[in-house]
N, C-alpha and C positions, 0 to 999 in steps of 0.2 A: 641508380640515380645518374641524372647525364653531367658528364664532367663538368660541364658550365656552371649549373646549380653548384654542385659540389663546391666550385672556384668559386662564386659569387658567396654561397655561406660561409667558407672564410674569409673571406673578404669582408662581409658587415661583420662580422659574431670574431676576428679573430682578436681581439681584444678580448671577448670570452673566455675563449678560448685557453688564450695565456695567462691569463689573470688564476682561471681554475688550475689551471696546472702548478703555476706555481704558489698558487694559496694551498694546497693540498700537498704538494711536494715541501715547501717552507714548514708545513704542519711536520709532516711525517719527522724533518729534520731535528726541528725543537725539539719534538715531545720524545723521538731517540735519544737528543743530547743528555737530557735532563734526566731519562730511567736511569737508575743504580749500574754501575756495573758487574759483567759474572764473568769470572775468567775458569777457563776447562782446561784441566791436565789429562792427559791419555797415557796409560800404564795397559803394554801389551805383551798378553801371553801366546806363548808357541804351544798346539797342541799336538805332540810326535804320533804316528798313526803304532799300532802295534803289528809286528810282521807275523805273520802265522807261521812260515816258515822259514827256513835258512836261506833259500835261493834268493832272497829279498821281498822286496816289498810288492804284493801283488795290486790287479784291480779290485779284488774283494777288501782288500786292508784301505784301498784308499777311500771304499765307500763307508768303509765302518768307520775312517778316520772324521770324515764329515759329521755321519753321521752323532761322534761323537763331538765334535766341534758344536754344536747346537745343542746336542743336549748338556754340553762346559756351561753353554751360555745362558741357558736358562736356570741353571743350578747356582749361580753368581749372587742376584738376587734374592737367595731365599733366608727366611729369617737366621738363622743359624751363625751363617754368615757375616750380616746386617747387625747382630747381637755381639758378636765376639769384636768386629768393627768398633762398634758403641765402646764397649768396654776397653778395648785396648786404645782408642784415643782418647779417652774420659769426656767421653760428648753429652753434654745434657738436652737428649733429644727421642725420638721414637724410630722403630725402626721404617713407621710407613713414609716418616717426613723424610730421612735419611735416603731410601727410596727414591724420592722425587730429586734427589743431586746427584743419584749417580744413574749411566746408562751403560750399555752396551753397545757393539756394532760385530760385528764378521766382516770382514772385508771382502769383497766377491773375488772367487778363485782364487782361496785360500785357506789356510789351518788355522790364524791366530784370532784371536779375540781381541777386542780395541776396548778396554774399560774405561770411560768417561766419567772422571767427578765435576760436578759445579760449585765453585764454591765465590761470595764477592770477596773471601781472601785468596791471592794465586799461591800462597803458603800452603792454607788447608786445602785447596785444593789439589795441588800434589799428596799430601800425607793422605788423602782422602783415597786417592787413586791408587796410590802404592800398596796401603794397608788393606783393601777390598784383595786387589790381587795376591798378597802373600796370604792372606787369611783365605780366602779360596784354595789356593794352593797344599796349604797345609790340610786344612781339615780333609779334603780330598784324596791325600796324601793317605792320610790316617785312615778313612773311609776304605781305600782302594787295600790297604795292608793289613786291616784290621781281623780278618778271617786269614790270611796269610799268617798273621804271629801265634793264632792259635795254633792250626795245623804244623808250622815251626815248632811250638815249643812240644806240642802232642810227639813229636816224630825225632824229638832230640831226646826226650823219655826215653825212647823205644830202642834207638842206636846206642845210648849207653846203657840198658842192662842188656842187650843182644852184646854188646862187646865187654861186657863180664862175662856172658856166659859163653861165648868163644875163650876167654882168657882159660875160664874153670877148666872146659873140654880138652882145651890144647896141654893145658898141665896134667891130666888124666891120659889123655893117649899117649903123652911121654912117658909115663912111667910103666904102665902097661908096655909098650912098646920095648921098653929096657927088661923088663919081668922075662917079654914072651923072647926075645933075642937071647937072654941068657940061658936060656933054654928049662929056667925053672918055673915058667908060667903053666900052668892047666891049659886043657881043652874051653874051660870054659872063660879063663882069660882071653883065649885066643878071639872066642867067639866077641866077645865084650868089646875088646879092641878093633874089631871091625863092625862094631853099631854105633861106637864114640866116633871112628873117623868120620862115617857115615854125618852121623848129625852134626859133626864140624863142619864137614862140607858144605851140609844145608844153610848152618847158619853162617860161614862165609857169605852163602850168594846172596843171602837174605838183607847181612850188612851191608854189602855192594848196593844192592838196591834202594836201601833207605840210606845209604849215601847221596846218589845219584837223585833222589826223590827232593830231597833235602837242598841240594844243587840247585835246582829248581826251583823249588820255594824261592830262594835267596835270587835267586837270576829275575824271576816274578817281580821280588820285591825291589828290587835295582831299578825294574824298568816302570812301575808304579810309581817310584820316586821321581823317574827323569819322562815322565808322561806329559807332566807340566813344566815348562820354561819360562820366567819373565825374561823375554828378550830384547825389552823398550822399557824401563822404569819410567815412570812420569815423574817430568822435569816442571821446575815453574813457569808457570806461562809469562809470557810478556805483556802480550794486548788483551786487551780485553775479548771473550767470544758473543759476547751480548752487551747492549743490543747493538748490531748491525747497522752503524747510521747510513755507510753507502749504500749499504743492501735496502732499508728503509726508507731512505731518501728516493730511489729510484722509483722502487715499488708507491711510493706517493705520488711522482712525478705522473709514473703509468698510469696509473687509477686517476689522478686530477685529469689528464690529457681523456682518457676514455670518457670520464663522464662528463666534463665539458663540451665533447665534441656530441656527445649523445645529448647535450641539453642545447647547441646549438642547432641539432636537428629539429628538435623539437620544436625551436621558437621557432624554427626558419617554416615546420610545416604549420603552426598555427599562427604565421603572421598571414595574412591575406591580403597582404597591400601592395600594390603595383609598382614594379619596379623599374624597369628598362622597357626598352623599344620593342620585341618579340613579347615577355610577358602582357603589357598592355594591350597589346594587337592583338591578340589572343585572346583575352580577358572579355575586349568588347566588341572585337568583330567590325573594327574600325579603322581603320590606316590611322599610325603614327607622324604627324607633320614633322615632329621634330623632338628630341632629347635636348633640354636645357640645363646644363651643368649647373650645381650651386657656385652662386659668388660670393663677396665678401659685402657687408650690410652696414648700416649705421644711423644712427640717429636722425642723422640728415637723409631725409627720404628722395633727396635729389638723386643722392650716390648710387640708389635702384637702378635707374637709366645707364645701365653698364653698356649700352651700344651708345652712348656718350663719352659714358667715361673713361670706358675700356675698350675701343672698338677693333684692338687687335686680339681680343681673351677669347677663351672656349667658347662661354654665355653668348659670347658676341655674334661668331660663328652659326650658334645652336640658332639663332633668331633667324638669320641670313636664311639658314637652311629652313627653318618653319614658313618664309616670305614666300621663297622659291617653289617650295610644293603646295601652298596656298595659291599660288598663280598658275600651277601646271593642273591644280585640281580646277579650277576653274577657267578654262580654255573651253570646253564647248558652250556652258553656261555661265557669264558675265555676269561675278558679284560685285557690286557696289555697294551694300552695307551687309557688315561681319560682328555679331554679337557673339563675345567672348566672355565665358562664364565658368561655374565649374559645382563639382554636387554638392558642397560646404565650402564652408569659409577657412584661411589660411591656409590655402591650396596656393595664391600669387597669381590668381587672374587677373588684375588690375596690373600688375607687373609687366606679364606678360602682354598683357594688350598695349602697353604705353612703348615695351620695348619693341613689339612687332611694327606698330603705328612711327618710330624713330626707324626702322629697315625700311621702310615700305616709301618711306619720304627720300631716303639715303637714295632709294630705285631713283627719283626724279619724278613719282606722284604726289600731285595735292592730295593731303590724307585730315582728314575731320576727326578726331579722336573723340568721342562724346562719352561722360560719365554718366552711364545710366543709372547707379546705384543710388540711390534716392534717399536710402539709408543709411548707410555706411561710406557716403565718397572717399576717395584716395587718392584721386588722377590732380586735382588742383596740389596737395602735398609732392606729388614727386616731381611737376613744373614749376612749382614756388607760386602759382597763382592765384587770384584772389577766388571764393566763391560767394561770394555776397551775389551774384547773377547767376544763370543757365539755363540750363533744360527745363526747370520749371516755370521760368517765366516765359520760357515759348509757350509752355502746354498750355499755360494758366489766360494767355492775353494772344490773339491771334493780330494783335498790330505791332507785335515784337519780330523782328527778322533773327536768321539764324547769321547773315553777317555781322547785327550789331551785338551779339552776344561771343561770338566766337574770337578764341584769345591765340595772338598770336604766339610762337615759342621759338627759342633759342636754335632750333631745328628750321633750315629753309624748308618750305612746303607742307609745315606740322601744324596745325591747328587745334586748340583743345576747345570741348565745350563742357567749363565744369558742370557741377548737378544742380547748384543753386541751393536756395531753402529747400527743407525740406518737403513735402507734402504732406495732408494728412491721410491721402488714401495713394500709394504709392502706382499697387497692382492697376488700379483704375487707371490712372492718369497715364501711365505707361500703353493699356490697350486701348484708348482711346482715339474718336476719330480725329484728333485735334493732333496727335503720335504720328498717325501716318501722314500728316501734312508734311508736320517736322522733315521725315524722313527724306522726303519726297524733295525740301528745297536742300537737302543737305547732300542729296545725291546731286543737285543741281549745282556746289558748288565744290564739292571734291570728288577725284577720283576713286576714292575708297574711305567711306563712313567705318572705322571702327567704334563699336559701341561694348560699354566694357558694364556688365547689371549683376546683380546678386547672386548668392549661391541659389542652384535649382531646387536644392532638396529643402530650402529653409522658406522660402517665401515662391509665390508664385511668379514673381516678376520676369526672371529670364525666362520663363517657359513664354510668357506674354510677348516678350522683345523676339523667341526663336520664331514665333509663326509667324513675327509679321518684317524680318527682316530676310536679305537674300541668302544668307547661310550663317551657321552657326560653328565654332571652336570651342572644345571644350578640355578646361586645365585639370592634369590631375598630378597631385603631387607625391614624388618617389618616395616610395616608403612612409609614404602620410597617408594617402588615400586607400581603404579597401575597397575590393573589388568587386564584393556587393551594393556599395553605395554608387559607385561610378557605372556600375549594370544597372541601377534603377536611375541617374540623372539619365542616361543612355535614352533609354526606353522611355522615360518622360518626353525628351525630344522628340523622338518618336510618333510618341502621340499626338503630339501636336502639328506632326506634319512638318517640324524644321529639317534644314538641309545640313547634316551635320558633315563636312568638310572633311574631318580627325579630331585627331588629342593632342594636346601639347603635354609632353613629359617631363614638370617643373622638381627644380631645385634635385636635381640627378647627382651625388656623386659620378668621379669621373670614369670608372671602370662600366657606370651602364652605360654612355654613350658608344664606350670602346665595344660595348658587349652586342653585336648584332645591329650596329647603325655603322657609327664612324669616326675614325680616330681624329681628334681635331689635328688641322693641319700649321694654324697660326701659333708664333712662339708668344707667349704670353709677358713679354718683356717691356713692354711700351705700358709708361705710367704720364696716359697725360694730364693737363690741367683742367681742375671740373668746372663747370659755370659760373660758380662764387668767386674764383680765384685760388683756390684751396686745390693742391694736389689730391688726387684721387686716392686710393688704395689700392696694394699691391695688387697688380692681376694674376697675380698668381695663387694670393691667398684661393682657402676653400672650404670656408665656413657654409653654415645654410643660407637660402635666398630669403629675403622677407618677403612678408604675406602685405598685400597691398589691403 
């Protein structure tokens, strides 16, 4: 998407924009303030690896050491555990709800284990954590030594009657030995006394060994016992671990901002209504006269005429510049009557034509400002003057002139000719040949006829006034008008053969002027006095323009 766009969508929608962000982030905040709180104790075990052999600890031990670290961790939660937990803090509870409060972690590159209890007291929640880890501990304990105390006690059997019967042997071959030394012993003592020492012998080595066996055992079971270390008891927590209100809050913020901005794309690609100076030109395949800024409005429709009231403001300028390409577009062919219209109604064509008609006289031309609209007038409301006369008493009585009908105005060189009564057949009386007469003495007495007639798409009247005057202007208004309705007045023009001059770009926030035309250069500071006597309104304000 091209930056501009981008800029110009926040720029209408950023009110959207912030409003979702922070209705969705304000959400996230409440509804975390208000959940329960859960406070987490962490109770960590050391798991020491076992060495296989004396020279220390190899790479084999430290994969076995892992390996045992996981299989600690999954052994934590099993019922057994979970049961003797229950029971030893006298919980009236299940082991699978119990479960759901406590967790596990490993911490990467390393041997311990991180047991996490939840609990909303930070009391049980320590005892929670504590008692998981000593009860692990122990049963494991017992588990790991429990074939140990067998083979212990099978093998302390065995060393004490082997060390009776060393006792018995060694009292036999003494005495024997004194027999055979005194020399009163037989041949067959002698022999005797060397099959006892003999099987003394044996059962010395025999003892040595279930000594040594035994050693073992108990070295085993030492290191069974110190397999497991709590080296972190869980302390009471302070704060709370849930819920997360910054964590929540942000994560609101994020998600408002994302999806605001995805719903002001959205409107931004299903508005179709014309914006600035490059959009429109684009749109219709037309040259842009001019971007007219919105002004400030009021009851008093006099206060419209902002190149009166405000003739140093944006609007003011915007008009200037609509006058001056109106006259450069017409350099090889000479318009004297400009019928200003638009493809609906509350677009401020009447606006627009009264305030072009107020530059154009400022230039130092006689200008005839004629309200064509037959229907709906508006040009006598923003001069304040009468319409009980006009345009239809020329059309109706060909012994009426256009001088005794045309009203002078507060502007040297501006003349208005309001609409008069109404008609009953509007379209008609407008294309008639009695119309062109009109035209014809009205050329004869001003240098430029603006004539200001209905919307196109609603009645057929301007299309009647486009074919039969010298060129046409057509108002469309920013961010009011779509773009398929301003492509068919377009093309009705068109068809009829009028000379469509451009578009005036009405009631423009100020960034589309800036966007691809021109940054006003007047300071907006001069508040003069309006026609009534009555100071104007701030020209700075920047409210919308009214619809004439």
């Amino acid at each position: 998407m091209d930056r501009r766009l981008i800029w110009s969508m926040l720029r209408r929608w950023g009110w959207l924009i912030g409003l979702g962000t922070l209705l969705v982030g304000g959400t996230a905040f409440a509804v975390s303030s208000l959940l329960p709180k859960s406070y987490t104790a962490i109770a960590t075990i050391l798991v020491q690896p076992q060495t296989s052999s004396t020279s220390g600890i190899q790479s084999s031990d430290v994969l076995i050491g892992q390996q045992m670290v996981r299989t600690y961790e999954s052994m934590i939660l099993t019922q057994p555990v979970l049961e003797q937990v229950i029971s030893g803090l006298g919980l009236n509870t299940t082991t699978e709800e119990l479960a759901k409060h406590i967790s596990t972690r490993i911490p990467r590159e390393t041997v311990t284990i991180k047991i996490m209890a939840e609990d909303h007291d930070p009391k049980m929640a320590q005892r929670l954590a504590n008692t998981v880890a000593q009860t692990f501990m122990e049963q494991n304990r017992r588990l790991s030594v429990g074939t140990l105390t067998t083979s212990k006690e099978t093998l302390a059997r065995q060393i004490a009657k082997l060390s009776g019967d060393i006792d018995n042997t060694a009292q036999q071959v003494d005495r024997l030995r004194t027999i055979v030394v005194s020399g009163n012993g037989t041949p067959q003592d002698t022999v005797l006394l060397q099959q006892l020492q003999t099987e003394l012998s044996q059962n010395q080595v025999t003892y040595s060994t279930l000594l040594k066996n035994m050693q073992e055992i108990e070295l085993a079971e030492s290191r069974a016992a110190e397999g497991l270390r709590l080296i972190e008891p869980a302390v009471e927590p302070i704060k709370p671990s849930k819920p997360n209100v910054p964590l929540n809050t942000g994560a609101g913020l994020l998600v408002g901002l994302v999806a605001s901005l995805g719903l002001a794309a959205l409107l931004q690609y299903l508005d179709d209504t014309v914006k600035g100076n490059e959009d429109t030109s684009h749109a219709l395949g037309v040259p842009v006269l001019g971007v007219v800024s919105a002004f400030k409005s009021s009851e008093d429709r006099s206060k419209d005429l902002v190149t009166v009231e405000a003739p140093r403001s944006a609007a003011s300028e915007s008009y200037r510049t609509v006058r001056t390409n109106v006259q450069f577009s017409s350099l090889d062919v000479p318009v004297g009557s400009i019928v200003v219209t638009s493809a609906q109604s509350r677009e401020g064509k009447s606006t627009v034509a009264a305030n072009l008609a107020v530059t154009m006289a400022q230039a130092g031309k006689r200008v005839l400002l004629v309200d064509a609209d037959l229907r709906r007038p508006a040009l006598h409301r923003l001069f304040g003057l009468s319409n009980r006369h006009g345009l239809t008493d020329l059309l109706l009585s060909e012994r009426r002139a256009v001088e005794d009908l045309a009203l002078d105005t507060h502007v040297p060189g501006l003349q208005v000719l309001p609409s008069g009564p109404q008609p009953p057949n509007p379209s008609e009386a407008l294309g008639s040949r009695r119309m062109r007469q009109v035209l014809e003495e009205m050329r004869q007495i001003a240098d430029v006829v603006i004539l200001d007639s209905p919307p196109l798409l609603a009645v057929a009247d301007g299309l009647v006034l486009g074919a039969t005057v010298d060129a046409a202007i057509l108002v469309v208004r920013s961010g009011g008008t779509r773009r398929t309705l301003a492509q068919r007045a377009k093309e009705q023009l068109d068809h009829v053969e009028a000379r469509l001059l451009g578009i005036v770009v009405n009631a423009a926030p100020r960034h589309a002027q800036e966007d691809g035309f021109y940054a006003p250069y007047y300071v907006e500071d001069a508040v003069p006095v309006a026609t009534n006597g009555h100071a104007s309104a701030a020209a700075g304000a920047q409210p919308s323009a009214r619809e004439a």
